[in-house]
C-alpha positions in Angstrom: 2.0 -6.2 27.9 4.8 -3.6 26.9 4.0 -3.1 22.9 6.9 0.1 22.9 9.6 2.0 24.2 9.1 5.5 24.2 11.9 7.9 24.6 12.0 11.6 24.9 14.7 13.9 25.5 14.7 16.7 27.5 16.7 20.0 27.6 15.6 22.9 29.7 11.7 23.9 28.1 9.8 22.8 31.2 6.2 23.9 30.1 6.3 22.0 27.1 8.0 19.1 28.3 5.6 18.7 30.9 3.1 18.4 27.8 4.7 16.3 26.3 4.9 14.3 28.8 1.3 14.4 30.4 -0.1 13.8 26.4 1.8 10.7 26.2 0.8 9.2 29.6 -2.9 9.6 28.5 -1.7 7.2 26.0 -4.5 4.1 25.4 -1.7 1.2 25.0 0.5 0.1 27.5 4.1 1.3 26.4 7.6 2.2 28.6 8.1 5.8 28.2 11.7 6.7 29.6 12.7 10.7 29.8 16.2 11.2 29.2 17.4 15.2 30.8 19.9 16.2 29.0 21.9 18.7 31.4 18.8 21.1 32.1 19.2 23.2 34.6 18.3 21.8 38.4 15.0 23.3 38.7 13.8 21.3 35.5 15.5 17.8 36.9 13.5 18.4 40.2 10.4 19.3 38.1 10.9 16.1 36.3 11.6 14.1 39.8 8.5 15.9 41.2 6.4 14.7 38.2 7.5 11.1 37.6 4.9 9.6 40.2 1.9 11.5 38.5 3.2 10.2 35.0 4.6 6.8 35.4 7.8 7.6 33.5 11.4 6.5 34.2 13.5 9.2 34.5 17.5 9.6 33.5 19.6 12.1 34.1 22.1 12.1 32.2 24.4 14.2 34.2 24.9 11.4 37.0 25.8 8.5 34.0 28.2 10.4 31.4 30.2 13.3 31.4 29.8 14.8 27.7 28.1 17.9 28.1 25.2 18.3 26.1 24.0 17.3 23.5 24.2 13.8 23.6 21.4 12.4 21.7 23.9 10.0 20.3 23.9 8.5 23.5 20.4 9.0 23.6 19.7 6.9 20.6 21.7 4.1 21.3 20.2 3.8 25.0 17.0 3.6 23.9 17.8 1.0 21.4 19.3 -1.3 23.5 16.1 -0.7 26.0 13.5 -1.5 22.5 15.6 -4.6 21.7 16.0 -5.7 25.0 12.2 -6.0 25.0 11.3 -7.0 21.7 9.1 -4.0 21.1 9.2 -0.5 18.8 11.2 2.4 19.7 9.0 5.5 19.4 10.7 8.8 19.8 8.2 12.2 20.4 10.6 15.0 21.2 9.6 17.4 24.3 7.7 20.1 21.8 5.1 17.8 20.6 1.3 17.1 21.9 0.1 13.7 21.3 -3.5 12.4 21.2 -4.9 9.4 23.3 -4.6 7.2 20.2 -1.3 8.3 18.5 0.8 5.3 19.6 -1.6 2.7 19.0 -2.0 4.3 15.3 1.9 3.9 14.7 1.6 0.3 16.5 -0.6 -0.7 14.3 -0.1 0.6 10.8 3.7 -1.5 11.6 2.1 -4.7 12.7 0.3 -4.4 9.5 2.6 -3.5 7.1 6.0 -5.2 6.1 9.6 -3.8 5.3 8.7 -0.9 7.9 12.0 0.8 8.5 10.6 3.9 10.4 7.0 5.8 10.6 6.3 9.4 11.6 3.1 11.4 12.5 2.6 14.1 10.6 3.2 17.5 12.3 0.5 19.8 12.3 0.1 23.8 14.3 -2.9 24.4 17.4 -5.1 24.8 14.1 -4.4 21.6 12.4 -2.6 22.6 9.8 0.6 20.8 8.6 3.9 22.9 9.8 7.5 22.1 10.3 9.1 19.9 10.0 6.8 18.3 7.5 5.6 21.6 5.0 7.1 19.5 2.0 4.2 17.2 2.5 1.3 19.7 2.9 -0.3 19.4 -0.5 -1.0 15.7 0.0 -4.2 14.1 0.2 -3.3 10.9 0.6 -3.4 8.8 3.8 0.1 7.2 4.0 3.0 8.5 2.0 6.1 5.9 1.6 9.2 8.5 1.0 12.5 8.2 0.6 13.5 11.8 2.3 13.8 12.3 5.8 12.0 11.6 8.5 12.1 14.5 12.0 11.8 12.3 14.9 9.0 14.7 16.2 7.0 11.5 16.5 8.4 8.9 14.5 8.5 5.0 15.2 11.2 2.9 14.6 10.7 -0.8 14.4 12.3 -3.8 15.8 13.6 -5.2 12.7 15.2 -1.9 11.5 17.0 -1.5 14.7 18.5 -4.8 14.9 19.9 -4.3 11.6 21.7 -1.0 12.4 25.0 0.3 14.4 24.3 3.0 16.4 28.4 3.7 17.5 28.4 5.2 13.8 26.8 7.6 14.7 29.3 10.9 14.8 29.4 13.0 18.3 30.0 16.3 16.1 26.2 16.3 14.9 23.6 17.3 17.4 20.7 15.8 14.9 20.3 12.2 13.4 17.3 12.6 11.8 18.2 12.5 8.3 21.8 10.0 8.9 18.9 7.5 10.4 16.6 8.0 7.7 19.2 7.4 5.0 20.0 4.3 7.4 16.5 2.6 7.0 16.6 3.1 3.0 20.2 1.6 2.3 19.1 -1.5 4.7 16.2 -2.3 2.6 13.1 -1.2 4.5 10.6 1.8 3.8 9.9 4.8 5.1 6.6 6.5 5.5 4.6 9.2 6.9 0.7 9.0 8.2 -1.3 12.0 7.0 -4.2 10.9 9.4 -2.2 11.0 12.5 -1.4 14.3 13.6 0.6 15.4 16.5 0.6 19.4 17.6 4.3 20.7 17.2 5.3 23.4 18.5 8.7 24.1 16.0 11.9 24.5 17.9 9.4 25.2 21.5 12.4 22.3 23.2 15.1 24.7 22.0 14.1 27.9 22.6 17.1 29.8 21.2 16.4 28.3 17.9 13.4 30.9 18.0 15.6 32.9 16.8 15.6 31.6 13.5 12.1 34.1 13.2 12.8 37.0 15.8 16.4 37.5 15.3 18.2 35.7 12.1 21.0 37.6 11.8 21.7 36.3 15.9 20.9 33.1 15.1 22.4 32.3 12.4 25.9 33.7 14.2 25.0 30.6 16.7 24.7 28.2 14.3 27.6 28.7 12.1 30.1 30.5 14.7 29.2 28.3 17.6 28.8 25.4 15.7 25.4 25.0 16.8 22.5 22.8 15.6 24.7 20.3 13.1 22.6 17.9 10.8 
């Protein structure tokens, strides 16, 4: 029996899409994982076509169902939520730069079947050495096990459940942004649930490794930040 939707999309970043992908198939609990390619360029979609028999994933390309040119997570988002409510199960979004372990999704299953008011959940992100990186560095002092917050949640690896997402309207969401982390986050607070992040389940993120040109950000600020503010890239 189906106990989530998983969703992850895809633009260009092969290698570590493939990851992504092969970490979540090895996956101990019986889920729907559904690759949405975002535009990538056409050796990627027949990489993707190539792989879906090994992985068991269903594959959309978004290029042969809309014609907005990427991004389009908006459309993403509410895709995927129609699919999780159509089903009656979690939506669980891991973005195409993070590695999964065997029993990540079960974890996030069933810390929600066993707490009420979840709105959303997120593994915390940790580097190949374990320690806690981006997106999550404002929780690296804590020693706790489960932190109920208030800020934002990444959607590295973050669950949303069934509850929250029939209580929300994803058509708000505006086309100009090319992120929803934090709008979503903000959603699950104002409609009464709680928020949380799990110190004890860690997922290997490899920051910006789905964007590459946001490696700038390190290598080349000056270059990047022209992108982001000239080209009106990466809007929150």
């Amino acid at each position: 029996m189906i106990r989530a939707v998983v969703v992850t999309p895809v633009k260009n970043s092969l290698e570590t899409t493939l990851d992504t992908i092969e970490s979540i198939y090895r996956s101990n609990v019986d889920l729907k994982h559904v690759v949405f390619n975002d535009f990538s360029d056409k050796n990627v979609r027949e990489e993707l076509e190539r792989n879906q028999s090994n992985f068991g994933f269903d594959l959309v390309n978004l290029e042969d169902v809309i014609k907005t040119p990427s991004p389009n997570y908006d459309y993403v988002l509410r895709e995927s939520k129609k699919l999780a409510i159509s089903l009656k199960v979690p939506l669980i979004i891991i973005e195409s730069d993070v590695i999964v372990d065997e029993d990540t999704i079960a974890k996030l299953l069933d810390f929600t079947e066993k707490t009420e008011g979840i709105g959303m959940v997120g593994a915390i992100t940790v580097d190949e050495h374990g320690a806690v990186n981006f997106p999550y560095l404002k929780f690296k002092g804590e020693k706790v096990p489960v932190i109920k917050t208030e800020r934002s949640l990444s959607f590295c690896c973050t669950l949303l459940s069934s509850p929250f997402l029939n209580s929300i309207d994803l058509n708000t969401l505006e086309k100009t942004k090319d992120w929803y982390d934090t709008i979503i986050s903000k959603m699950s607070i104002e409609n009464n649930f709680q928020n949380f992040v799990l110190t004890t389940v860690k997922v290997w993120h490899r920051p910006h490794g789905s964007r590459p040109w946001k490696q700038l950000k390190y290598t080349n600020p000056i270059k990047y930040y022209l992108q982001k503010f000239i080209l009106g890239r990466d809007k929150i």
